[in-house]
C-alpha positions in Angstrom: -8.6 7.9 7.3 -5.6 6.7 9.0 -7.6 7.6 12.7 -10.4 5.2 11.1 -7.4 2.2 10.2 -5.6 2.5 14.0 -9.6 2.9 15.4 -10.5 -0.3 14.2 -7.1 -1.9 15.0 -7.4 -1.0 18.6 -10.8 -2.7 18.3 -9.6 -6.0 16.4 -6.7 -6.4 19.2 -8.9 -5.6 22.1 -10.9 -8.4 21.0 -7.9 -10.1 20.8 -6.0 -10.2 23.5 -9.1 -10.6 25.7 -9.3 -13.8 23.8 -6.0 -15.5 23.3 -3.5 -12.1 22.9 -1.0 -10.9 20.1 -2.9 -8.0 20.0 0.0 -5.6 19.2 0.8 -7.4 15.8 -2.2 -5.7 14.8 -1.4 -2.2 16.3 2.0 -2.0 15.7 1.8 -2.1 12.0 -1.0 0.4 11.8 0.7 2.8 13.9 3.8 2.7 11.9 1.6 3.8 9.0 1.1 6.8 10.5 5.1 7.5 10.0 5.7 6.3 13.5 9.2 4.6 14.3 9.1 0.8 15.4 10.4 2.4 19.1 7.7 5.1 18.9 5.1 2.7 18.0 6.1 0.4 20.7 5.3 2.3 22.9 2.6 4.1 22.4 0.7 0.8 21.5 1.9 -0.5 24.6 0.2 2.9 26.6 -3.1 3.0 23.9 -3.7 -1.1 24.8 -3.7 -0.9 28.3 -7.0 0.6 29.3 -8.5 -2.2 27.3 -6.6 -5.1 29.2 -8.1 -3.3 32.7 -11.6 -3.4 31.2 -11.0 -7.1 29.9 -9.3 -8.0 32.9 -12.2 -6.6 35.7 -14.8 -7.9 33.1 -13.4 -11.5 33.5 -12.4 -11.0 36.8 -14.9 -13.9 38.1 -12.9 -16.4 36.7 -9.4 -15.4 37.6 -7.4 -17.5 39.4 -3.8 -18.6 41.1 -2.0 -21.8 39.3 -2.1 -24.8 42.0 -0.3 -23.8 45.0 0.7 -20.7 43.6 -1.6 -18.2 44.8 -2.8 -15.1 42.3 -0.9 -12.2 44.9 2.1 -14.2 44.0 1.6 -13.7 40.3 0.7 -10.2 40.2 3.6 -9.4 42.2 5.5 -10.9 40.0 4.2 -9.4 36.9 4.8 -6.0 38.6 8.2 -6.8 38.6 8.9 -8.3 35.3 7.4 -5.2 33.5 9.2 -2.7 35.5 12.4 -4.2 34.5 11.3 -5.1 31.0 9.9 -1.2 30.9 13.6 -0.3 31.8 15.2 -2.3 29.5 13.0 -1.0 26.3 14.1 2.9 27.1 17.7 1.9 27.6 17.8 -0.7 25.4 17.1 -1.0 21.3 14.4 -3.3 20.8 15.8 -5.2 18.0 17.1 -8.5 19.2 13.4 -8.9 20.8 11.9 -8.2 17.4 13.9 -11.1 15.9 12.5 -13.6 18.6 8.8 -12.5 18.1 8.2 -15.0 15.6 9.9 -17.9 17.2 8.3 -16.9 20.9 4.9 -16.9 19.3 4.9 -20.7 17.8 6.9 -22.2 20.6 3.9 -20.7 22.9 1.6 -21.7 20.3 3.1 -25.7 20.2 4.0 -25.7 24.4 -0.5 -24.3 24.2 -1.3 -26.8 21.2 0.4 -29.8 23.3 -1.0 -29.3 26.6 -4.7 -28.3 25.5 -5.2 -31.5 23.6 -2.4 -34.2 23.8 -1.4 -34.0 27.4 -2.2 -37.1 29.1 -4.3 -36.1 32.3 -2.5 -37.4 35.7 -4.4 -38.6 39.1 -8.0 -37.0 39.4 -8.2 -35.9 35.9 -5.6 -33.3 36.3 -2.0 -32.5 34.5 0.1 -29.8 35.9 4.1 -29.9 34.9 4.5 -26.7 36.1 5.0 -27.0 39.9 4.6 -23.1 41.6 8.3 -22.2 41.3 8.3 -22.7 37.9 4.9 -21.4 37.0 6.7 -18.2 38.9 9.7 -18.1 36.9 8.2 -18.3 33.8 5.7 -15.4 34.4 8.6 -13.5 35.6 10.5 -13.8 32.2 7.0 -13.6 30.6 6.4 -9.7 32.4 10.1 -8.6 31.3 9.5 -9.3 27.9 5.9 -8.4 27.8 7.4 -4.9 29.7 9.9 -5.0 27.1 8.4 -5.7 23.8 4.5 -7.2 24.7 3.9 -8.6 21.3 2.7 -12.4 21.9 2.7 -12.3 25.8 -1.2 -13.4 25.8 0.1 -16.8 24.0 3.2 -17.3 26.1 1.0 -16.9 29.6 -1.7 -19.3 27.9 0.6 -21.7 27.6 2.3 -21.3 31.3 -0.9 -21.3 32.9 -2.2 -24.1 31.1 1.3 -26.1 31.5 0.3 -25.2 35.2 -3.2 -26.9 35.7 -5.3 -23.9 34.8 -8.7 -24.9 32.6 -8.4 -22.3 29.0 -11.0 -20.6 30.2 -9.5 -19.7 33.8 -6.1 -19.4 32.3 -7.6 -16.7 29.7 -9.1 -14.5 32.1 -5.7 -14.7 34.5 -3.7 -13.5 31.6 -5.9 -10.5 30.8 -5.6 -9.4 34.2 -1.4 -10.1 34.3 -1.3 -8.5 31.4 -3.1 -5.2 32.9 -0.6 -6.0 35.7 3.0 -6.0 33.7 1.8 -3.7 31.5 1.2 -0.9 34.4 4.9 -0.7 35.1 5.9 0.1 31.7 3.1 2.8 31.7 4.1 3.9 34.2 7.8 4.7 32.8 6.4 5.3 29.3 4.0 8.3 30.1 7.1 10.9 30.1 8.5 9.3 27.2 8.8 11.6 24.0 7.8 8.8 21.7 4.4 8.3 23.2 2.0 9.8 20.4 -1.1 11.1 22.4 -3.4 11.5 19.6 -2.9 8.2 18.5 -3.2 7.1 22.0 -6.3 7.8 22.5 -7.8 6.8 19.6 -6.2 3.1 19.6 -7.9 2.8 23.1 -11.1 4.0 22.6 -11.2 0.5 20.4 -9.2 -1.7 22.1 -11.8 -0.8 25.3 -14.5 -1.7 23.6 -12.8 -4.8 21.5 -11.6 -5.9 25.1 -15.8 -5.5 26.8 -16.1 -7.9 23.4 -13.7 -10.8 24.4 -14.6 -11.0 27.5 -18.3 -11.8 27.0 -16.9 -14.1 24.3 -14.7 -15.7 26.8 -17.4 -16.6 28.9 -19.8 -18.2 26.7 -17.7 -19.7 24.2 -17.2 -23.7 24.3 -14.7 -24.3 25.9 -12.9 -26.8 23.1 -13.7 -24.1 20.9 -11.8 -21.9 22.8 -9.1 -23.8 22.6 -9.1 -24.2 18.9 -9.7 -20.5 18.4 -6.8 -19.7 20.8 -4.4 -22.8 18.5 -5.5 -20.9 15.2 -4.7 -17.6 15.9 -1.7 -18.5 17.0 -1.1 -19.8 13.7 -1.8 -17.1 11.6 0.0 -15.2 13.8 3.1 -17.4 13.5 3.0 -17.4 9.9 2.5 -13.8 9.3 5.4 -12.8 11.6 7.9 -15.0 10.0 6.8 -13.4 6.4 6.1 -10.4 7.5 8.6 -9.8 10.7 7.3 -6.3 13.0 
């Protein structure tokens, strides 16, 4: 029965993250039913996830783009990077402190999204970047650690970057499933000799978020695009309010 609950979660936050992210506040949660530690199911949400970003990302990969005059090399380089450090810092480091911001990363990502999808006033030629390319940088760089480090909300914070950075929600959306692949390889990577990767588990969280993540990203190229927006705003919501009554 528990296979069936962490089955379906990987399928809920495929579907997910392909969409808007915060995908792991799903998975997290049902691994940890299964007796796992919050360390242990860190990481082995982290490793079950990422197959389902690749497909989501290579899916969507037609509408994946750089951020103005930052080009797209420069932000997979730097999500490489970020999530080999963040990777680094979770086997070293207790993941606590992280836990604690979760809630308040998620609605400031959710607010920065909220304010530039439909207040922002739209500069010359209909456009309204404030994030020039070293910023758009720096910010995916801190993004990567964390999303190395912890993961939970990164779909949300990228949104909002990209978006602060001129990208439409629909190209923005399909960037960040393919950043997130990236960042996420890196801690993989580190996490594959880890004792607190649980295999079984693994594989079966996977096997859904795969097919949750083939799911989103048809959705994300047919669905209005306002409606996208307002799907991306609500979610981020629920996700806000759960995690400051219910903290991971």
């Amino acid at each position: 029965m528990l296979l069936v609950i962490i089955f379906v979660a990987g399928l809920w936050a495929g579907l997910q993250n392909a969409l808007a992210g915060g995908g792991s506040f799903v998975t997290l949660p049902a691994l940890m039913l299964t007796g796992m530690s919050p360390l242990a199911a860190n990481i082995t949400s982290t490793v079950a996830l990422f197959p389902g970003q690749v497909t989501a990302g290579l899916a969507g990969r037609k509408l994946v783009t750089g951020a103005g005059a930052l080009p797209f090399r420069a932000l997979f380089v730097v999500s490489i990077l970020g999530g080999a450090v963040g990777g680094l810092l979770l086997l070293k480091t207790p993941s606590s402190v992280f836990a604690r911001l979760v809630p308040w990363l998620v609605l400031f990502a959710t607010v920065v999204f909220t304010w530039g999808s439909f207040f922002r006033k739209p500069g010359a030629g209909g456009t309204s970047v404030h994030l020039g390319p070293l910023g758009t940088a720096f910010a995916q760089f801190v993004i990567a650690i964390y999303g190395g480090y912890f993961g939970g909300g990164i779909g949300f914070l990228m949104l909002a970057a990209l978006t602060m950075a001129g990208l439409p929600t629909r190209n923005a959306g399909a960037t960040k499933n393919v950043l997130a692949g990236v960042m996420n390889a890196s801690a993989v990577a580190l996490f594959f000799t880890s004792p607190q990767l649980h295999w079984r588990e693994a594989i079966v969280l996977g096997s859904g978020a795969i097919i949750g993540g083939l799911c989103g990203s048809w959705a994300l190229h047919r669905v209005n695009e306002k409606a996208l927006r307002i799907a991306v705003v609500c979610i981020g919501v629920a996700l806000t309010i759960g995690l400051f009554v219910r903290p991971i």
